[in-house]
DRENMI-519073 format. One record per residue: residue in one letter; x, y, z of N, C-alpha, C in turn. Coordinates in steps of 0.1 Angstrom, whole numbers, plus 5000, padded with zeros to 4 digits. Example, Ala and Ser with C-alpha at 12.3 -4.5 7.8 and 13.67 -1.06 7.14 Angstrom:
REM residues 2
{pt a,{5132,4943,5078},{5123,4955,5078},{5132,4967,5078}}
{pt s,{5128,4978,5071},{5137,4989,5071},{5129,5000,5079}}
REM end
This chain:
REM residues 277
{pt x,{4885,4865,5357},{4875,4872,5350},{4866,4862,5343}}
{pt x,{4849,4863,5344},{4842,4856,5339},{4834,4863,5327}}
{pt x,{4834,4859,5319},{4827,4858,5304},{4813,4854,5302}}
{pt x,{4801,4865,5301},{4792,4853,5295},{4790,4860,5282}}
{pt x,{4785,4851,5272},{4784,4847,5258},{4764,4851,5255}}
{pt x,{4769,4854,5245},{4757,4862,5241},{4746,4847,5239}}
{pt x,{4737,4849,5243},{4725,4840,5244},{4725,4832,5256}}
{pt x,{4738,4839,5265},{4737,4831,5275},{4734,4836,5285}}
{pt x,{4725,4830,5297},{4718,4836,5306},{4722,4829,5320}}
{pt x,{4718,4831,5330},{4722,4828,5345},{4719,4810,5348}}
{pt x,{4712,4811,5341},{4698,4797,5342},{4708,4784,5331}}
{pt x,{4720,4792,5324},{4719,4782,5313},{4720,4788,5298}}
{pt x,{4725,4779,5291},{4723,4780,5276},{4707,4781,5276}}
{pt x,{4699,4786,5265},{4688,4790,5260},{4686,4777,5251}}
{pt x,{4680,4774,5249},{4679,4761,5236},{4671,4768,5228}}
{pt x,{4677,4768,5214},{4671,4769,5202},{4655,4768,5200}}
{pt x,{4648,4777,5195},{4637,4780,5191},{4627,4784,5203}}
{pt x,{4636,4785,5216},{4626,4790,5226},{4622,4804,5223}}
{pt x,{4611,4805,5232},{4608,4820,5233},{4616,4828,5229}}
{pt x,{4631,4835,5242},{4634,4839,5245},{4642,4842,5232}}
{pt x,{4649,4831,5228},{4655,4827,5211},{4649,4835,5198}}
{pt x,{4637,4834,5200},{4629,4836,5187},{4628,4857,5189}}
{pt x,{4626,4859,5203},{4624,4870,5205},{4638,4879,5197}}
{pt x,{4646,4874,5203},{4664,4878,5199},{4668,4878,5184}}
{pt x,{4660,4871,5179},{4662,4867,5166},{4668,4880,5155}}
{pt x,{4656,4891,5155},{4657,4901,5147},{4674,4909,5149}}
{pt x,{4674,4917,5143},{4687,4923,5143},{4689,4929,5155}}
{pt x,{4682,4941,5158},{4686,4948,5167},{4682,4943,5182}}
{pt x,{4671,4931,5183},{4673,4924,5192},{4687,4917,5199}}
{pt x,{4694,4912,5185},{4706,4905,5190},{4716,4913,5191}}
{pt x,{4715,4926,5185},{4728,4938,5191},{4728,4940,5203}}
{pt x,{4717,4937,5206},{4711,4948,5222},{4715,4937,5232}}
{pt x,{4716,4924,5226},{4718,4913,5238},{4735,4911,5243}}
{pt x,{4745,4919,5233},{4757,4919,5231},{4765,4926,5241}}
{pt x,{4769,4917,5247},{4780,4927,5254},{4787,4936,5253}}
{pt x,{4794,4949,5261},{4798,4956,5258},{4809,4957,5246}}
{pt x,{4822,4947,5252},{4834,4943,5242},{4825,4942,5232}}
{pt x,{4819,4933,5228},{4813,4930,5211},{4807,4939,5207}}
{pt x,{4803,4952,5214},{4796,4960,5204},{4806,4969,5200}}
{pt x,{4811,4972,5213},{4826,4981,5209},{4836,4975,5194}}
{pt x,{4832,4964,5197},{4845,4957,5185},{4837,4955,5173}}
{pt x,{4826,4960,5170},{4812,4960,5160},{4816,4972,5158}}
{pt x,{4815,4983,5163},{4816,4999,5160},{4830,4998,5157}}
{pt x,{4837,4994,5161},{4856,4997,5154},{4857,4990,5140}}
{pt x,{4850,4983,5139},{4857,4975,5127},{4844,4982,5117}}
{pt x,{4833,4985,5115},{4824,4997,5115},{4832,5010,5106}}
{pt x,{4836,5012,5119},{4847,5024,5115},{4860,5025,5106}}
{pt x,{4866,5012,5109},{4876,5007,5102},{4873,5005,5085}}
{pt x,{4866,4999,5082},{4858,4998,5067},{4854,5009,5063}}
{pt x,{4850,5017,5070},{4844,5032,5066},{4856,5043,5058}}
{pt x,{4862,5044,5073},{4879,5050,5071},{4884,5048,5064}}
{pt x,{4888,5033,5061},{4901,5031,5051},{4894,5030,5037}}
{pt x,{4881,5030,5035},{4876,5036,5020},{4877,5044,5017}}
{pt x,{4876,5051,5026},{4879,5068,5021},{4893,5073,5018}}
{pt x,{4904,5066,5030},{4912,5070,5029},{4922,5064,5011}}
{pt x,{4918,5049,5011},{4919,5043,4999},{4917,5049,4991}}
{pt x,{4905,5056,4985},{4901,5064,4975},{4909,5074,4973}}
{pt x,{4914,5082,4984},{4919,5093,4982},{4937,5089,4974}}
{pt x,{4940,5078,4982},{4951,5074,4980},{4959,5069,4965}}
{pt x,{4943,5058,4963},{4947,5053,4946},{4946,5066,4935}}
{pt x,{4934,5071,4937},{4934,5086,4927},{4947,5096,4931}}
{pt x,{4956,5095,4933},{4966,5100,4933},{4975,5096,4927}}
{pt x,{4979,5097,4913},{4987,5091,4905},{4996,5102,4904}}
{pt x,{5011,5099,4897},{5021,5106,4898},{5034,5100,4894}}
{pt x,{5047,5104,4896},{5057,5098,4895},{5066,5092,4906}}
{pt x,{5068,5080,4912},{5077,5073,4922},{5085,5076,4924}}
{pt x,{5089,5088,4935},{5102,5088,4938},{5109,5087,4951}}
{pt x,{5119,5078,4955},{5122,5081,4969},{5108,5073,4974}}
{pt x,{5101,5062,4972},{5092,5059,4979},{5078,5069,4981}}
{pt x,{5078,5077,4969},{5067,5089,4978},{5066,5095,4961}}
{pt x,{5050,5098,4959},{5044,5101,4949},{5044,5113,4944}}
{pt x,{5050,5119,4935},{5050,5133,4930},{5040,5137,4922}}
{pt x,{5031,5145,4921},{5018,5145,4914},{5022,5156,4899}}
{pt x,{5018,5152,4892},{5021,5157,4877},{5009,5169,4876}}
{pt x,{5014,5185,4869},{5009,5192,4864},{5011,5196,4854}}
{pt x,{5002,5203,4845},{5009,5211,4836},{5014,5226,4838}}
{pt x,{5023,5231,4830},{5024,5245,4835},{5035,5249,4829}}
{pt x,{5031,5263,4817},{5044,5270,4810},{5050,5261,4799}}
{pt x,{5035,5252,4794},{5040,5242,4784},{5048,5231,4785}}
{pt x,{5056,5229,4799},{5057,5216,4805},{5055,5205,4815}}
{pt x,{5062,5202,4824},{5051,5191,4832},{5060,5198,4846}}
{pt x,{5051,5197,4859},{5057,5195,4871},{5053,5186,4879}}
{pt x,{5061,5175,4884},{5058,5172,4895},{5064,5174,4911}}
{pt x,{5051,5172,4921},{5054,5178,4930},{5046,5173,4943}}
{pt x,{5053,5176,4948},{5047,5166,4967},{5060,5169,4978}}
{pt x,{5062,5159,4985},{5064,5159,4995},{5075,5147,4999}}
{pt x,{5086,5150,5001},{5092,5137,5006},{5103,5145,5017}}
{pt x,{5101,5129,5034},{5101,5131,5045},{5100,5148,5047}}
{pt x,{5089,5154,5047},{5084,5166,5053},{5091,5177,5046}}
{pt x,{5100,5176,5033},{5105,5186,5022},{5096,5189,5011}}
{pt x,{5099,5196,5002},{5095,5204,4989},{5097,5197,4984}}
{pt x,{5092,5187,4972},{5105,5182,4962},{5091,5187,4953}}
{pt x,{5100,5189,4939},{5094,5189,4928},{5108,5190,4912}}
{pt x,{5100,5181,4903},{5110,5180,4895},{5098,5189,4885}}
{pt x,{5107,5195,4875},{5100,5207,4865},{5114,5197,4850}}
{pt x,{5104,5194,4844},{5105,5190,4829},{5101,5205,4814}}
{pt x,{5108,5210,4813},{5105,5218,4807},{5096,5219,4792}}
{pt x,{5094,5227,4782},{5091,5221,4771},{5102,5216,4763}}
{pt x,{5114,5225,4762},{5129,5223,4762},{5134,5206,4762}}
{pt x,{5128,5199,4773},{5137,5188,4776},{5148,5190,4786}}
{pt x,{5147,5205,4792},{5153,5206,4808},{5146,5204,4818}}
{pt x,{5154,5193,4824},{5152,5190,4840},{5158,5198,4852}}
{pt x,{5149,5205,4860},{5154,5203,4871},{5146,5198,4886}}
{pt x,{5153,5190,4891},{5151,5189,4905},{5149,5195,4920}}
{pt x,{5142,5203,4925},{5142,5212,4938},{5139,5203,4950}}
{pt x,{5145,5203,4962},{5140,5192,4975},{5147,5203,4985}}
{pt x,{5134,5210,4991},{5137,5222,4999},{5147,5230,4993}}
{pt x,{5154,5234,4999},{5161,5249,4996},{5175,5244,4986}}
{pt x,{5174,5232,4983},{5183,5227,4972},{5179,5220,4956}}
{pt x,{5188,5228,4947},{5187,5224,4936},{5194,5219,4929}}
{pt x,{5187,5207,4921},{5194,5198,4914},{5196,5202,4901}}
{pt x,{5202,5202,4889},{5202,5201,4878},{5208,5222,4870}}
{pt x,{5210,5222,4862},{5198,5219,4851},{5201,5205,4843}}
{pt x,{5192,5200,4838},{5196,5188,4828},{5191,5185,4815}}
{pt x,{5198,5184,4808},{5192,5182,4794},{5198,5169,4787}}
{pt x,{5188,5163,4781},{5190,5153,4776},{5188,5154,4762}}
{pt x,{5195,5148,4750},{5194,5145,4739},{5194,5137,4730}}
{pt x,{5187,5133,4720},{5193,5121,4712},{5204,5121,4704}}
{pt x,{5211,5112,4707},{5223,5110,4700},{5227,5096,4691}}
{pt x,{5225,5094,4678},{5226,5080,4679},{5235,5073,4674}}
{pt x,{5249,5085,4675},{5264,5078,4677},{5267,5073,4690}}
{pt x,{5257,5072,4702},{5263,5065,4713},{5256,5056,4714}}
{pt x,{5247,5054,4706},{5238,5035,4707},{5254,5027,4706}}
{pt x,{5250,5017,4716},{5258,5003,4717},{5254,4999,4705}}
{pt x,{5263,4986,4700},{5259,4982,4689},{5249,4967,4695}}
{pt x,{5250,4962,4708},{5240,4955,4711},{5239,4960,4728}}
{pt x,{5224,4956,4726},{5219,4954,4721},{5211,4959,4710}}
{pt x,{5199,4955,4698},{5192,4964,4685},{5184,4972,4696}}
{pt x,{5180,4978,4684},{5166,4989,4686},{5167,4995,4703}}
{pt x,{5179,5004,4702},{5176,5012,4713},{5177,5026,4709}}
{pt x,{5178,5036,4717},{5172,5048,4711},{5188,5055,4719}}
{pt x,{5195,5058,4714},{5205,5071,4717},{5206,5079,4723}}
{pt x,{5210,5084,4736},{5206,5094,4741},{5218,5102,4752}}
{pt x,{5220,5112,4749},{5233,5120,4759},{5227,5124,4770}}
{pt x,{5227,5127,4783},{5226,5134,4791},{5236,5137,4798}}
{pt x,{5237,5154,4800},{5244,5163,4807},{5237,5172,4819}}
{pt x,{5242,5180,4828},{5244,5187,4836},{5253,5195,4837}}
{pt x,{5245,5205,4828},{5255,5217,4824},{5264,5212,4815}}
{pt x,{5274,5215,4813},{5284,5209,4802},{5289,5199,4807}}
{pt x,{5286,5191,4817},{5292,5183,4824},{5286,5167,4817}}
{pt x,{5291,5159,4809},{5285,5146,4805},{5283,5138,4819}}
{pt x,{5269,5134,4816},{5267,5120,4828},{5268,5110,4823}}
{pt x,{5261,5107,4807},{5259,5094,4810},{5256,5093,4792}}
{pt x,{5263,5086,4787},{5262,5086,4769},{5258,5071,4765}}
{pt x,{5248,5067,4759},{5244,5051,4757},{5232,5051,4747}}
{pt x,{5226,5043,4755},{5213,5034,4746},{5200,5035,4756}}
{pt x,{5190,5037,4754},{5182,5035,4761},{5168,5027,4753}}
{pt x,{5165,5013,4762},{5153,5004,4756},{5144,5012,4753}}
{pt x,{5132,5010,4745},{5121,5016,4743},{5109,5009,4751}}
{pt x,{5111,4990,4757},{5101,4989,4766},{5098,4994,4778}}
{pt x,{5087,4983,4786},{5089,4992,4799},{5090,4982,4805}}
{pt x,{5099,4980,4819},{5106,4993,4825},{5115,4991,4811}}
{pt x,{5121,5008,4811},{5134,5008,4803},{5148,5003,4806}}
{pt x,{5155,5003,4800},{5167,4996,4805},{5177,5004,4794}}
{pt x,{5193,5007,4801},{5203,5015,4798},{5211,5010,4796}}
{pt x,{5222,5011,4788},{5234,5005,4782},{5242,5023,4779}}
{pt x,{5254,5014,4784},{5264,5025,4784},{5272,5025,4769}}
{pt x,{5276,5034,4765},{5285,5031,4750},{5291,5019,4752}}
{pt x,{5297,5014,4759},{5303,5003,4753},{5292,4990,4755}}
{pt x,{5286,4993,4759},{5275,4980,4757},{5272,4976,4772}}
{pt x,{5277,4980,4785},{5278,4980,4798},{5262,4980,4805}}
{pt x,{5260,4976,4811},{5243,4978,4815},{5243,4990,4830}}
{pt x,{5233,4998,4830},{5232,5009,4840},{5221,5003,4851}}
{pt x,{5229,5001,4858},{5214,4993,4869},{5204,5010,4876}}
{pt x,{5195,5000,4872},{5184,5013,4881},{5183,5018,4893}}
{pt x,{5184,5032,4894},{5181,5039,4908},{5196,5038,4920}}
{pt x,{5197,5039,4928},{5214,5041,4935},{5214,5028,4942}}
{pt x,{5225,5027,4942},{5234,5016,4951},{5244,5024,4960}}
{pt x,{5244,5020,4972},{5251,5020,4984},{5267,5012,4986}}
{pt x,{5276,5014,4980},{5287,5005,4977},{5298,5012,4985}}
{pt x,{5301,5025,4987},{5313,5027,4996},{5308,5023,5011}}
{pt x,{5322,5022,5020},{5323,5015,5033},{5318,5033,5044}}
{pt x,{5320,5042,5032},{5321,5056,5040},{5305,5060,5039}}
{pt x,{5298,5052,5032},{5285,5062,5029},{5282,5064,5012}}
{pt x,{5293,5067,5009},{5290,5074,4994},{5280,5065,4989}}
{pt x,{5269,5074,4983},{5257,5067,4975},{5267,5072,4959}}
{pt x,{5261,5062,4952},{5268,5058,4936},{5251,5054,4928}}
{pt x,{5253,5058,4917},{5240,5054,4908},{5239,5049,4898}}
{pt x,{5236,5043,4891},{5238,5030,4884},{5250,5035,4875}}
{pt x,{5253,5044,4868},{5262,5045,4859},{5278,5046,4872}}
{pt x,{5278,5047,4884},{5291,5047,4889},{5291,5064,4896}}
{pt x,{5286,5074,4893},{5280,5090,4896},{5278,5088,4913}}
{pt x,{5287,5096,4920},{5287,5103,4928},{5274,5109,4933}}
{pt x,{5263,5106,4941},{5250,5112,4944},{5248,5120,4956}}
{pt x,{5239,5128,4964},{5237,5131,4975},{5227,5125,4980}}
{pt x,{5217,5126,4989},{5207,5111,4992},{5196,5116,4982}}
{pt x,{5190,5128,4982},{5181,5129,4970},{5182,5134,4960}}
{pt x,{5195,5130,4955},{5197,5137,4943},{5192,5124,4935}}
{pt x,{5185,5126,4918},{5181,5118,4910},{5195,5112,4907}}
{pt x,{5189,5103,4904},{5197,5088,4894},{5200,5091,4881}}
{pt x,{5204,5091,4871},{5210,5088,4858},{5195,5084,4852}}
{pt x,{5192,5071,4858},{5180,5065,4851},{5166,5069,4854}}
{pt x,{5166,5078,4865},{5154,5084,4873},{5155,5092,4862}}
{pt x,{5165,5103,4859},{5165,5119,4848},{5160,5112,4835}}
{pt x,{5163,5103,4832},{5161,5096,4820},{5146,5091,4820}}
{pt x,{5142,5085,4831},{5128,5081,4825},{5116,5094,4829}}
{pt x,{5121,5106,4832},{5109,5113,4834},{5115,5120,4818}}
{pt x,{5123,5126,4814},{5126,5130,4804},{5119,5116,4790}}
{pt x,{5116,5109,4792},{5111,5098,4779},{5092,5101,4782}}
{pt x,{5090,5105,4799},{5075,5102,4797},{5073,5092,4811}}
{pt x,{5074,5093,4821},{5074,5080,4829},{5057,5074,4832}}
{pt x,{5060,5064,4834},{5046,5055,4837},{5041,5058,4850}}
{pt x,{5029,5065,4853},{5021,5070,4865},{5018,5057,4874}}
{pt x,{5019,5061,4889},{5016,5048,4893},{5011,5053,4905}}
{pt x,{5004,5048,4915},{5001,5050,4932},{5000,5043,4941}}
{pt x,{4998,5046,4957},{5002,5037,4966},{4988,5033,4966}}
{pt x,{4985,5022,4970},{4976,5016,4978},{4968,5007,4968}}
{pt x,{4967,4992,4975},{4958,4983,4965},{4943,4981,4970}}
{pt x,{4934,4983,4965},{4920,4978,4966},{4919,4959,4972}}
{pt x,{4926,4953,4967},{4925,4941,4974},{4929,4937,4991}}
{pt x,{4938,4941,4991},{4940,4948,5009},{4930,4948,5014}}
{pt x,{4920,4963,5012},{4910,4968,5017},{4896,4956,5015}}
{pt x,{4893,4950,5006},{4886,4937,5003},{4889,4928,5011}}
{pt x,{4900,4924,5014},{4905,4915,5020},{4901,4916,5034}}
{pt x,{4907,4928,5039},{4901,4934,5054},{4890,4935,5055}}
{pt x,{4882,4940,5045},{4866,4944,5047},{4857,4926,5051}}
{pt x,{4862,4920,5040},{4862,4906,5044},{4866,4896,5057}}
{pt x,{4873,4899,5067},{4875,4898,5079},{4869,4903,5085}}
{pt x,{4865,4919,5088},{4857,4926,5093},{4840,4919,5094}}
{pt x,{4841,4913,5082},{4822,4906,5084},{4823,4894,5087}}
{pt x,{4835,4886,5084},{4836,4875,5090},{4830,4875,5105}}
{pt x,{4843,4885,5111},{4842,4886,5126},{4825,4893,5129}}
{pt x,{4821,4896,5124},{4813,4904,5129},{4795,4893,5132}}
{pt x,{4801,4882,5120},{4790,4873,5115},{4795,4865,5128}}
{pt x,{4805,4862,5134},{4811,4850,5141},{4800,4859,5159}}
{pt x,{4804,4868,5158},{4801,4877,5170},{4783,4880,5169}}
{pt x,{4779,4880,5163},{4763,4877,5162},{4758,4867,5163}}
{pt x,{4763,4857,5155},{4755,4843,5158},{4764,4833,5163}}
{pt x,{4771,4834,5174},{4780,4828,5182},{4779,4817,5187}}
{pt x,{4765,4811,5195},{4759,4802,5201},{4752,4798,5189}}
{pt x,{4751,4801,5175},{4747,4793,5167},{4753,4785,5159}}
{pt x,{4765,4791,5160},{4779,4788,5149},{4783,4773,5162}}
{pt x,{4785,4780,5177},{4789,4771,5185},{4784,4760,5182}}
{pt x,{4767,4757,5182},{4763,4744,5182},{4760,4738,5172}}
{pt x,{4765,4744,5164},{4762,4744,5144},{4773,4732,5144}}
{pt x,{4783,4737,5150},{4798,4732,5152},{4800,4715,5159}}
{pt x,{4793,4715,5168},{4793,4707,5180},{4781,4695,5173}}
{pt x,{4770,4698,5163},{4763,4689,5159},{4766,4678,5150}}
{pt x,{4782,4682,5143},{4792,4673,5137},{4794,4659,5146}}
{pt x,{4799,4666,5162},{4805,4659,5167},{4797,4650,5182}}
{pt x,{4789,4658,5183},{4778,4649,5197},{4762,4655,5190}}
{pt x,{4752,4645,5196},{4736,4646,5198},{4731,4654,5209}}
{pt x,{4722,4663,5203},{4717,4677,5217},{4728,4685,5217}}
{pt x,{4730,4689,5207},{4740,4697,5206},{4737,4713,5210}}
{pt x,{4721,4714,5207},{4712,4724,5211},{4711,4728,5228}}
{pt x,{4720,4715,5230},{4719,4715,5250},{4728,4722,5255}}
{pt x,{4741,4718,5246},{4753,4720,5256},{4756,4735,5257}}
{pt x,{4764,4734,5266},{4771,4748,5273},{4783,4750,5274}}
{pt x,{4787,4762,5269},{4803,4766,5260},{4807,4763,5273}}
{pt x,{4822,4762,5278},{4833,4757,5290},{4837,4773,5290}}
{pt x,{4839,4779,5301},{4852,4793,5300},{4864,4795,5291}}
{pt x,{4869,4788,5289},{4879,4783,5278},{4873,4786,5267}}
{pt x,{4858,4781,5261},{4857,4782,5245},{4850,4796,5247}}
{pt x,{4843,4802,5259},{4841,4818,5259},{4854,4826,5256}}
{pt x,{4864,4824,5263},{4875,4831,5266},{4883,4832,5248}}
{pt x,{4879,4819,5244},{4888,4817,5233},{4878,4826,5220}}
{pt x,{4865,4830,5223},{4860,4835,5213},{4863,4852,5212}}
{pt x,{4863,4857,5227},{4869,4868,5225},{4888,4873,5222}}
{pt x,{4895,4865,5225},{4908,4862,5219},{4907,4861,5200}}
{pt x,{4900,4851,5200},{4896,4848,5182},{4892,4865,5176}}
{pt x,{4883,4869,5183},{4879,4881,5179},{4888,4894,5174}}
{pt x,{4894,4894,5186},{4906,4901,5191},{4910,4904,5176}}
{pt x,{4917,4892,5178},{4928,4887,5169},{4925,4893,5155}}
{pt x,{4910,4884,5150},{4909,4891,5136},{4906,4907,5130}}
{pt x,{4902,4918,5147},{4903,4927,5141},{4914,4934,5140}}
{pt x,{4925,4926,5148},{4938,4932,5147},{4946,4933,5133}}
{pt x,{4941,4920,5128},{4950,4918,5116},{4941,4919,5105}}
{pt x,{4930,4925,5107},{4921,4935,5097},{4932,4949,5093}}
{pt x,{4932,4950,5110},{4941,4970,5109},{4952,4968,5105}}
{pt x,{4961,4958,5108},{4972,4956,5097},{4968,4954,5078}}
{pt x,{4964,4949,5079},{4959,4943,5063},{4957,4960,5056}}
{pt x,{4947,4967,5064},{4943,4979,5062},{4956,4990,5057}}
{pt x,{4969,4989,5067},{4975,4999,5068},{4983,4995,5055}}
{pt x,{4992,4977,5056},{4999,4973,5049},{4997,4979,5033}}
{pt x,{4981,4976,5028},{4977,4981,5019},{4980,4991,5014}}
{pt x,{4981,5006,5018},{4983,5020,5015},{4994,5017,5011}}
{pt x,{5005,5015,5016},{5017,5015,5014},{5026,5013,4998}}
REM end
């Protein structure tokens, strides 16, 4: 398969400031001289920039609570909070009452009720300044300690023991366990999950704006490289030989500019996706 390169004609490279050059010059002169591939790969990355703005926008304004990987969106309602969404294609929603009861729903199962209290006969004695707090499930005690007041929070059990955040996977059978040692099912809340929506938890969302920058940034790279190609080529080549305005790209540095191209809009659409996440 043979390649020709935009400014390049049957006769030869074009040399700089000819007619033919000067005509091409304007914008849509040099679109129109572009081969198919490059215009195709002009409109995708086009589209690509377009898309993932929108889709970005929609993404970061969606703030909420982290759970399970996946955003629960905070309401008010009946004088308490709910949040609520979607995790792998279920119902979940956690309802915070005015009360200080939690419960948990994730499709046709429910978690809780839970109530949490301050207690501040079960502060550890170290470390200081932590805040006291019981939580139960039903009469059933979970978890009696200390809880930090920064952020992220951090747990201590009565005796001064630390509660690691979110579940661990420790039996050979499967059994998920959660920081306090608690017996879980895969979405059932944590000890320290019940606890940090019951304090107030810190809103957060998927997707970074720098990503998208970063991509959008490659996308005009490539696009500047793909427009002025035979200019960049001999822009290049005037470093290293005289009449640089002469020479004529080899198959190889054709070949290699559509591969180059390729490439960076590839890992534009990665950059793009990685981002949301």
């Amino acid at each position: 398969m043979q390649y020709r390169s935009h400014g390049e004609s049957r006769r030869g490279p074009i040399p700089l400031g000819s007619e033919q050059e000067t005509e091409g010059g304007n914008g849509v002169k040099r679109i129109q001289n572009l081969g198919r591939y490059q215009k195709g790969l002009l409109i995708f990355m086009a589209a690509m920039v377009l898309v993932f703005a929108g889709l970005y926008f929609a993404v970061i304004r969606r703030e909420g609570f982290e759970y399970r990987d996946q955003i629960l969106v905070p309401r008010e309602e009946n004088g308490g909070t709910v949040y609520s969404g979607k995790i792998e294609g279920e119902a979940a929603c956690f309802t915070v009452s005015a009360d200080g009861t939690i419960v948990f729903q994730y499709g046709s199962r429910t978690y809780g009720p839970y109530t949490v209290q301050e207690d501040p006969t079960a502060t550890p004695s170290d470390p200081p300044s932590l805040i006291g707090v019981e939580l139960r499930r039903g009469q059933e005690v979970l978890f009696r300690g200390g809880m930090s007041q920064e952020d992220p929070r951090k747990l201590y059990c009565e005796d001064g023991s630390v509660v690691f955040h979110g579940i661990v996977l420790t039996q050979p059978d499967g059994e998920i366990l959660d920081g306090g040692g608690n017996s879980l099912e895969p979405m059932e809340p944590a000890v320290s999950e019940i606890l940090e929506l019951a304090a107030g938890p810190e809103l957060t969302h998927k997707g970074d704006w720098m990503c998208w920058l970063y991509g959008a940034a490659i996308c005009v790279f490539t696009a500047i490289s793909i427009l002025f190609v035979e200019e960049l080529f001999r822009w290049r080549l005037s470093f290293s030989i005289r009449r640089a305005d002469q020479a004529e790209p080899s198959d190889w540095e054709i070949a290699s500019r559509y591969i180059g191209w390729t490439v960076l809009a590839a890992s534009a659409l990665v950059l793009f996706i990685v981002g949301l996440r």
